[in-house]
MARBA-3410 file (N, C-alpha, C, O; in Angstrom, 1 decimal):
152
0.8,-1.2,0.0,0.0,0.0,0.0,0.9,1.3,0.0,0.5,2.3,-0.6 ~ 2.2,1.2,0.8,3.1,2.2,0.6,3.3,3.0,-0.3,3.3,4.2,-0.5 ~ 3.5,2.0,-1.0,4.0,2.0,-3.1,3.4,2.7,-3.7,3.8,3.6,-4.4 ~ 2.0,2.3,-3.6,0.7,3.3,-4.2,0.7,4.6,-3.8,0.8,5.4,-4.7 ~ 0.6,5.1,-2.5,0.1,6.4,-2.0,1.8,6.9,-2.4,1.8,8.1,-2.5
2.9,6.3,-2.6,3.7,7.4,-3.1,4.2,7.5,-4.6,5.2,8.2,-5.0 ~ 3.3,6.8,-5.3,3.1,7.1,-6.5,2.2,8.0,-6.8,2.4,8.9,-7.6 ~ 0.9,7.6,-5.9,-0.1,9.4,-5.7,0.4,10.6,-5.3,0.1,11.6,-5.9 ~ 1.1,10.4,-4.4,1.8,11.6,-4.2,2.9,12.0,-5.1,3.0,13.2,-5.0 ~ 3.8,11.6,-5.8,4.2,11.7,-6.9,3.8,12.4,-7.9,4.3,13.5,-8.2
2.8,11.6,-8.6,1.4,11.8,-9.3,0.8,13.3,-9.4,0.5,13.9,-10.5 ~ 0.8,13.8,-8.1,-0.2,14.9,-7.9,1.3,16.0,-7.7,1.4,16.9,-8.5 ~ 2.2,15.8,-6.8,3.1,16.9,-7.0,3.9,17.0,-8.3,5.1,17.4,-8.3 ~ 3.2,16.5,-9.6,3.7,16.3,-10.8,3.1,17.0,-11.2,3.6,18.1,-11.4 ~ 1.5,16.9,-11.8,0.6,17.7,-11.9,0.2,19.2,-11.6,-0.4,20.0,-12.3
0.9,19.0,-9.9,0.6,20.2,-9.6,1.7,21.4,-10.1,1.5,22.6,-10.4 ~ 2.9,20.6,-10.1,3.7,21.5,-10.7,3.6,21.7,-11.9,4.4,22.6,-12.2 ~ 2.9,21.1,-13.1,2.6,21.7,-14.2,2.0,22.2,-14.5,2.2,22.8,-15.6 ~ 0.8,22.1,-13.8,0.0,23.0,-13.6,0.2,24.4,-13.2,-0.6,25.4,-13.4 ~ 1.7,24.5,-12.3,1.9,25.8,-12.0,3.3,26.3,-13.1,3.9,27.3,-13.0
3.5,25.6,-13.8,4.7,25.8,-14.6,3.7,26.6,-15.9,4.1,27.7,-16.5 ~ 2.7,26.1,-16.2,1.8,26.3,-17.6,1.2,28.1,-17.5,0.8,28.8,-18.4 ~ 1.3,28.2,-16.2,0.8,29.9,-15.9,1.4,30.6,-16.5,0.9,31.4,-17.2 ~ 3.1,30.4,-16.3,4.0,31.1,-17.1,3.9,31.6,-19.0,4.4,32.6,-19.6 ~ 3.3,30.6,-19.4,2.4,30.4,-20.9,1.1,31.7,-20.9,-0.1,31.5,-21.0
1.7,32.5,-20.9,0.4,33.9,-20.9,-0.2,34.0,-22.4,0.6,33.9,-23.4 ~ -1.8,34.0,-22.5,-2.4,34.2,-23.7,-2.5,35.6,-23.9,-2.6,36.5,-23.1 ~ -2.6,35.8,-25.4,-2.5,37.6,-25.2,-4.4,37.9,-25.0,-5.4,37.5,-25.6 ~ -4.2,38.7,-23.9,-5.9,38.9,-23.5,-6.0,41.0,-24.1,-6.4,41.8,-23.3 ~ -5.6,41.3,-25.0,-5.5,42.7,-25.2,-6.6,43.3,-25.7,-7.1,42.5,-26.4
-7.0,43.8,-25.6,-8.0,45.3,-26.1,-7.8,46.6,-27.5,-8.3,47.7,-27.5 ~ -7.4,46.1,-28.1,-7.1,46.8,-29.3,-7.8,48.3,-29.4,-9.0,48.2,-29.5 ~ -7.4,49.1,-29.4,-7.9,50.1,-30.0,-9.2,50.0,-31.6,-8.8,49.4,-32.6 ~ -10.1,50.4,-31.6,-11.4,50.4,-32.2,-11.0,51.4,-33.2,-10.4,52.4,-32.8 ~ -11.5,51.1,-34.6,-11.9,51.7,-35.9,-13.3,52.3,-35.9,-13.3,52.9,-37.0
-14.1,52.3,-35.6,-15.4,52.8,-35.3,-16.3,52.1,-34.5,-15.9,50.9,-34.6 ~ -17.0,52.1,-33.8,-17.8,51.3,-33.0,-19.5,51.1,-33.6,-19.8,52.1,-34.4 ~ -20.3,50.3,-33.4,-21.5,50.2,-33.8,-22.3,51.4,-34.0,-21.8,52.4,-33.4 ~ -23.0,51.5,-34.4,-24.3,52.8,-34.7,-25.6,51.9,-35.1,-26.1,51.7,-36.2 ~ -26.0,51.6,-34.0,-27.6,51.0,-33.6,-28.6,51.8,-32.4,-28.2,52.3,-31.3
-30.2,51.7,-32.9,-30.6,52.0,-32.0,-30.1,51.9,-30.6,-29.1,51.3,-30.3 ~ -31.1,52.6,-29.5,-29.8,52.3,-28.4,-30.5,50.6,-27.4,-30.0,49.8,-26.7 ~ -31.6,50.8,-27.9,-32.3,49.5,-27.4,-31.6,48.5,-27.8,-31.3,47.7,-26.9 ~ -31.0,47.9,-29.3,-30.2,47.2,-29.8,-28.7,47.3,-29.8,-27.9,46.4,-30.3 ~ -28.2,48.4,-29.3,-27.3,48.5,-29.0,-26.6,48.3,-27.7,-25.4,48.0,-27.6
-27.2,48.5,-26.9,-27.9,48.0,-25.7,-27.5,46.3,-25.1,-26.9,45.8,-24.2 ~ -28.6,45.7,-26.5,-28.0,44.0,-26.1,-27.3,43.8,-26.6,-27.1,42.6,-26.5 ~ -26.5,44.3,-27.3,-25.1,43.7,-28.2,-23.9,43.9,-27.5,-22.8,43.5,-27.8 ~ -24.4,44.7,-26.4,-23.4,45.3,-25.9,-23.3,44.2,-25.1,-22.3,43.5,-25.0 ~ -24.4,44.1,-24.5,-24.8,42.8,-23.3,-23.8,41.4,-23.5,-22.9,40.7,-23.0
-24.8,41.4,-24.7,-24.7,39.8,-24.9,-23.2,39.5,-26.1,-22.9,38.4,-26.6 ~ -22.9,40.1,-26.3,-21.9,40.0,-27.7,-20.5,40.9,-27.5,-19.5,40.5,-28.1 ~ -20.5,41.9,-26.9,-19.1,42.4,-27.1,-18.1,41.8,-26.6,-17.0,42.1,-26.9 ~ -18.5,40.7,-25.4,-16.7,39.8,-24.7,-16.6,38.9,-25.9,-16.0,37.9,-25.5 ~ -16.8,38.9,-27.1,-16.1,38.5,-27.3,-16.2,38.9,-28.9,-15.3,38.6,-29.8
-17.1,39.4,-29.0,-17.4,40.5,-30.5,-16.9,42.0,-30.6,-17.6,42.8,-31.2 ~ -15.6,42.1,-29.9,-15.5,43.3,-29.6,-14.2,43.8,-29.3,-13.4,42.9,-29.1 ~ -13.6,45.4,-29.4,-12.5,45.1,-28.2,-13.0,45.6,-27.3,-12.3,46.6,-27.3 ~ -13.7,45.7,-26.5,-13.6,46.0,-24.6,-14.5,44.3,-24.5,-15.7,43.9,-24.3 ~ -13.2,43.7,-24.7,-13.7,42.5,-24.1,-13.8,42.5,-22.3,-13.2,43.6,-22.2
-14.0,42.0,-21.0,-13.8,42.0,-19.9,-13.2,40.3,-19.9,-13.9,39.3,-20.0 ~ -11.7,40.5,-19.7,-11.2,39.7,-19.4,-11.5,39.5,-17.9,-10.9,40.2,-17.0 ~ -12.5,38.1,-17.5,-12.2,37.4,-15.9,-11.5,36.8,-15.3,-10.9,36.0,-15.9 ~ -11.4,36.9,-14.3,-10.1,36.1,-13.4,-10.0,34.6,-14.2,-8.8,34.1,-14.3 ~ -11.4,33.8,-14.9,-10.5,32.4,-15.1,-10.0,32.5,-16.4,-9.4,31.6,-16.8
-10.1,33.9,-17.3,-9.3,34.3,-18.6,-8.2,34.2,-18.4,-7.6,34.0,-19.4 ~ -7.1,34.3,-16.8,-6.2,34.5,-16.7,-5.4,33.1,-16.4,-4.2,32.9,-16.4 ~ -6.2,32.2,-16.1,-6.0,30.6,-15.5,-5.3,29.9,-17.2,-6.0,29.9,-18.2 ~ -4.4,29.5,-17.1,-4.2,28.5,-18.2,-4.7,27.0,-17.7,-4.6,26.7,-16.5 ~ -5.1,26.4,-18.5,-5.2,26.4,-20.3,-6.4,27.4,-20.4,-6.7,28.0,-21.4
-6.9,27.5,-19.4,-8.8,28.1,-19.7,-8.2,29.3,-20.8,-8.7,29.4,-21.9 ~ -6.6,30.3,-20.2,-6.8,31.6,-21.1,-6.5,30.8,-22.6,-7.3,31.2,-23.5 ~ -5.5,29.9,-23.0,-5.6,29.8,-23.8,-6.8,29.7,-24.7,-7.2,30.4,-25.6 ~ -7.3,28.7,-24.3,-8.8,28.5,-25.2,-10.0,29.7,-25.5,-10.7,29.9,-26.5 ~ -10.1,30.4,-24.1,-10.4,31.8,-24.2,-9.9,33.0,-25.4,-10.6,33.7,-26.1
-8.5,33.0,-25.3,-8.0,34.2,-26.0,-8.1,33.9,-27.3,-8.1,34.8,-28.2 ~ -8.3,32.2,-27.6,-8.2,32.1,-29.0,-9.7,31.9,-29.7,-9.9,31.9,-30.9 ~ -10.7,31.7,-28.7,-12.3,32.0,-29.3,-12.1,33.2,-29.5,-12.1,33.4,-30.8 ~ -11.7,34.8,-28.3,-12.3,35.4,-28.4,-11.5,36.4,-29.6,-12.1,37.3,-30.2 ~ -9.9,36.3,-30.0,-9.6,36.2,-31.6,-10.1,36.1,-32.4,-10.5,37.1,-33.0
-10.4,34.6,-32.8,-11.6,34.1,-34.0,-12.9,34.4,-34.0,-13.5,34.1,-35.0 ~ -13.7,35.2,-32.8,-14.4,36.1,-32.8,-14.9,37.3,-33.6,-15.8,37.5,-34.3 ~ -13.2,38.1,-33.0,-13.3,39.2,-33.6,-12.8,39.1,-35.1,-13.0,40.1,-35.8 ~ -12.3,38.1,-35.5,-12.5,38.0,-37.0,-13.3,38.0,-37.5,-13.6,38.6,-38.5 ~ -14.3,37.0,-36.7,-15.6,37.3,-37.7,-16.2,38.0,-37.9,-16.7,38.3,-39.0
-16.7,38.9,-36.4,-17.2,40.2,-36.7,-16.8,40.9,-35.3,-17.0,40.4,-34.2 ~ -16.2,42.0,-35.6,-16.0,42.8,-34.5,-16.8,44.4,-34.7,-16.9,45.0,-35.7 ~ -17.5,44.7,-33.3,-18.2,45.8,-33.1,-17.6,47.4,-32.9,-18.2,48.4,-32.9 ~ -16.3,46.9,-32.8,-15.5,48.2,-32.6,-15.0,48.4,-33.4,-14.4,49.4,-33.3 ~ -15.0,47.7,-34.9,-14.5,48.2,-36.3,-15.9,48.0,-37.2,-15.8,47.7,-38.4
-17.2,48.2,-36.7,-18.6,48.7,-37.4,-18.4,49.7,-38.5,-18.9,49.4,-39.6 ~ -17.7,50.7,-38.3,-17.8,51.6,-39.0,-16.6,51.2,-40.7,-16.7,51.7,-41.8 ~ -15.8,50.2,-40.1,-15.1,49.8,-41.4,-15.9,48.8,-42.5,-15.4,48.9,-43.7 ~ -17.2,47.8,-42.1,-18.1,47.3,-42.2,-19.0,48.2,-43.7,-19.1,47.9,-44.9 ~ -19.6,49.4,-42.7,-20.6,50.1,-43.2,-19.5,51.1,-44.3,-19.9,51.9,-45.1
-18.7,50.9,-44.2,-18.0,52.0,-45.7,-18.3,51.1,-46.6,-18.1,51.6,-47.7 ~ -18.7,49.7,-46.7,-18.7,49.0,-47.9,-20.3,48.4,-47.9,-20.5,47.3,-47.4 ~ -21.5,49.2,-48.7,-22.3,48.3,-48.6,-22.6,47.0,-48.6,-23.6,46.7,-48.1 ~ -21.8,46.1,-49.3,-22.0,44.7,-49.7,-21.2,44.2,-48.1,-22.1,44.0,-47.3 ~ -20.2,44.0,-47.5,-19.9,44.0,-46.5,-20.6,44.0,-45.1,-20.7,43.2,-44.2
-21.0,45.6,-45.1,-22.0,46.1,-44.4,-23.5,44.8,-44.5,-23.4,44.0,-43.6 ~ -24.4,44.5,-45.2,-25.1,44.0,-45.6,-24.8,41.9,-45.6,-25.8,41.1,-45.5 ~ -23.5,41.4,-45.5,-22.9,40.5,-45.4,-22.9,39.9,-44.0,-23.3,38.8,-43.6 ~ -22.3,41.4,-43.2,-22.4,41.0,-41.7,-23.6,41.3,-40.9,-23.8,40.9,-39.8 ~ -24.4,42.1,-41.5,-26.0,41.8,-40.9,-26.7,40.7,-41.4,-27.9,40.7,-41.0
-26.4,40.0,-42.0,-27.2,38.7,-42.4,-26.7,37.5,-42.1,-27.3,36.4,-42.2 ~ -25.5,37.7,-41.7,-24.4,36.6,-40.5,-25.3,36.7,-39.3,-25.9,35.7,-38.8 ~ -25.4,38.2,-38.6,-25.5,38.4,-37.7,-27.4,37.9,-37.6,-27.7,37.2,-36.6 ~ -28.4,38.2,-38.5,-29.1,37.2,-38.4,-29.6,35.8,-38.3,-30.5,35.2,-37.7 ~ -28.3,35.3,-39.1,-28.5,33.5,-39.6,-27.9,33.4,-37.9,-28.6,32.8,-37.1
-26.8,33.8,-37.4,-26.4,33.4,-36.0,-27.7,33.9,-34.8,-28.1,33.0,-34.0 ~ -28.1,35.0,-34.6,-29.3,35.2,-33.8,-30.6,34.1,-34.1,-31.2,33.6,-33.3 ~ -30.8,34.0,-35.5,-32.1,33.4,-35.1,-32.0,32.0,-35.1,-32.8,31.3,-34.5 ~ -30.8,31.3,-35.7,-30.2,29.7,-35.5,-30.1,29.4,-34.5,-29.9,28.2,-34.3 ~ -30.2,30.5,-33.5,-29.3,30.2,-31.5,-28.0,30.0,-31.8,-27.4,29.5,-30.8
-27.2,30.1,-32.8,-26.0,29.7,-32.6,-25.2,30.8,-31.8,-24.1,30.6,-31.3 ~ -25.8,31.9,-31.6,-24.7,33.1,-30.0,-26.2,33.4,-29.2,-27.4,33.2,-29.4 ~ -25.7,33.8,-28.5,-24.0,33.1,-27.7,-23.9,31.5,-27.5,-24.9,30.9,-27.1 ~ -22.7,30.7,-27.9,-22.5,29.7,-27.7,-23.1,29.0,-26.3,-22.6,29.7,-25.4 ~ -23.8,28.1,-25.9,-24.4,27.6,-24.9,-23.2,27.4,-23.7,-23.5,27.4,-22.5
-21.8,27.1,-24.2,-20.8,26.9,-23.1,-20.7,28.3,-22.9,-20.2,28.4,-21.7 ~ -20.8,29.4,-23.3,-20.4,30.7,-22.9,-22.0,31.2,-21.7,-21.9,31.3,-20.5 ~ -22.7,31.3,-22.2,-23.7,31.3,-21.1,-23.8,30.4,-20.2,-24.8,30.5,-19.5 ~ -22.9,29.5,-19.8,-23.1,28.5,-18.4,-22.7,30.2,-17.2,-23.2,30.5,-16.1 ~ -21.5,30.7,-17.8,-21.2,31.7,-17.2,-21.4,32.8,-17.5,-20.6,33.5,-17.0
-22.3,33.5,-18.3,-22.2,34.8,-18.3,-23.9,34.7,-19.1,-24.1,34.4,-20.3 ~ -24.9,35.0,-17.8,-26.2,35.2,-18.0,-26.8,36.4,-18.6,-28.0,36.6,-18.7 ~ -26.1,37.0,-18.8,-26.0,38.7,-19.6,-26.2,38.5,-21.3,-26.6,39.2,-22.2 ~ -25.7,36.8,-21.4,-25.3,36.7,-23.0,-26.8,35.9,-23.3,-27.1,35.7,-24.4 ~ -27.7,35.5,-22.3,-28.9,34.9,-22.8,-29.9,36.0,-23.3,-30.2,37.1,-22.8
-30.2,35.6,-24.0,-31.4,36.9,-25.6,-32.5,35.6,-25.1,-32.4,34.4,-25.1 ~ -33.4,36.2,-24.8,-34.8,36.0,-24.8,-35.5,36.4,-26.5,-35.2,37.1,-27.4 ~ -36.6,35.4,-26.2,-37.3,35.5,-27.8,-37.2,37.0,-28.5,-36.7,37.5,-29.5 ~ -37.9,37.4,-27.6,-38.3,39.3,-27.9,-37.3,39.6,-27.9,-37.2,40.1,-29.0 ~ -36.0,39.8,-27.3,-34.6,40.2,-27.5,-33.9,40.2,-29.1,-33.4,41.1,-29.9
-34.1,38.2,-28.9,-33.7,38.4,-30.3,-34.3,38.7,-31.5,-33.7,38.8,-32.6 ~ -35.7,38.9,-31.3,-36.5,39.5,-32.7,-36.2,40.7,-32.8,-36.4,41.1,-33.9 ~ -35.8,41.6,-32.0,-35.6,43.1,-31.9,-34.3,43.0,-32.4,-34.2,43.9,-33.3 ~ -33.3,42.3,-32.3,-31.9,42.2,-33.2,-32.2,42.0,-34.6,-31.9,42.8,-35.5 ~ -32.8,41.0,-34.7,-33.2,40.3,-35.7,-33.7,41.4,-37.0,-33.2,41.7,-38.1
-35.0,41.8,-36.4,-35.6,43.2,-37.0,-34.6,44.2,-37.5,-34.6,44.8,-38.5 ~ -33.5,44.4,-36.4,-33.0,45.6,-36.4,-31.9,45.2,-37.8,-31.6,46.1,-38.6 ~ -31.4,43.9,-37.9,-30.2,43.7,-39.0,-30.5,43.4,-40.2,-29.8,43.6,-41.2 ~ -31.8,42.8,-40.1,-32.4,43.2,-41.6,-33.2,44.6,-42.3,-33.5,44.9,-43.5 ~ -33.3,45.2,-41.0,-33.7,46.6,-41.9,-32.7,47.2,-42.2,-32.9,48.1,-43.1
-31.3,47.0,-41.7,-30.3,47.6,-42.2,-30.1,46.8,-43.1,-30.5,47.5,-44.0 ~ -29.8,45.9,-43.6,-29.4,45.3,-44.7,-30.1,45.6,-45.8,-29.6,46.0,-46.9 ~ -31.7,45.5,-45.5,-32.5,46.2,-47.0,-32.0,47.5,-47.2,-32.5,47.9,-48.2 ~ -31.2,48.2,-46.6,-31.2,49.7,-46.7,-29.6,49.8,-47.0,-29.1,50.9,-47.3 ~ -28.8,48.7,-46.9,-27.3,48.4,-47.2,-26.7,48.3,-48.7,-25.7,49.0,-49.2
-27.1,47.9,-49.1,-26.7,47.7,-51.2,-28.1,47.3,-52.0,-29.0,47.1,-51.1 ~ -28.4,47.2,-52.6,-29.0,46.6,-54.0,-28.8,45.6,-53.9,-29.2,44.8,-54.8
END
């Protein structure tokens, strides 16, 4: 029985040190300076703000477990691939191009009304990102009247 409990202990002061070795591995959690920011009603502007800018955005709010590795890594690199796909703080570079403009409001529908955002693992923790029906029909409304009003 010896043998065991000091291979557990082993085990765990192995772990635990790599687990404290892996902190050293910082994800970049930065905030970029913004190209324009959204221009929506303020009602819709409002829940976007809510529910979509940690990670559609730069004023993301990095949380304490953003700073925990692996969690930051996995974090910093959603909320990257995020802002690739659409970021709210570069809106205004968006709307200089109607077809563009018009592209990411019909993303931003097919993802609102599919439930695909906020991702269901992201709302386990941040109850701010859950859109209620009426929520998202007011989004919903709001990105297709810009889009009819976006290009030809």
């Amino acid at each position: 029985m010896t043998g065991v409990r000091r291979r557990t202990k082993i085990l765990v002061a192995v772990v635990a040190a790599a687990f404290l070795a892996i902190q050293f591995v910082q994800a970049d959690r930065t905030n970029p300076a913004g190209r324009g920011d959204l221009v929506a009603p303020a009602d819709v502007s409002r829940l976007i703000r809510r529910a979509c800018f940690d990670c559609h955005s730069n004023e993301t709010r990095w949380l304490w477990y953003s700073h925990v590795a692996p969690f930051s890594w996995v974090i910093a690199r959603d909320v990257s691939a995020a802002r690739r796909r659409l970021n709210f703080s570069d809106w205004t570079e968006y709307t200089a191009d109607p077809e563009t403009k018009k592209h990411k409001l019909q993303e931003i529908v097919q993802s609102i009304a599919g439930g695909d955002m906020s991702p269901w693992y992201y709302r386990i923790l941040h109850s701010g990102a859950r859109l209620h029906p009426n929520e998202r029909e007011l989004i919903i409304r709001w990105a297709n009247q810009e889009a009819t009003t976006a290009a030809p």
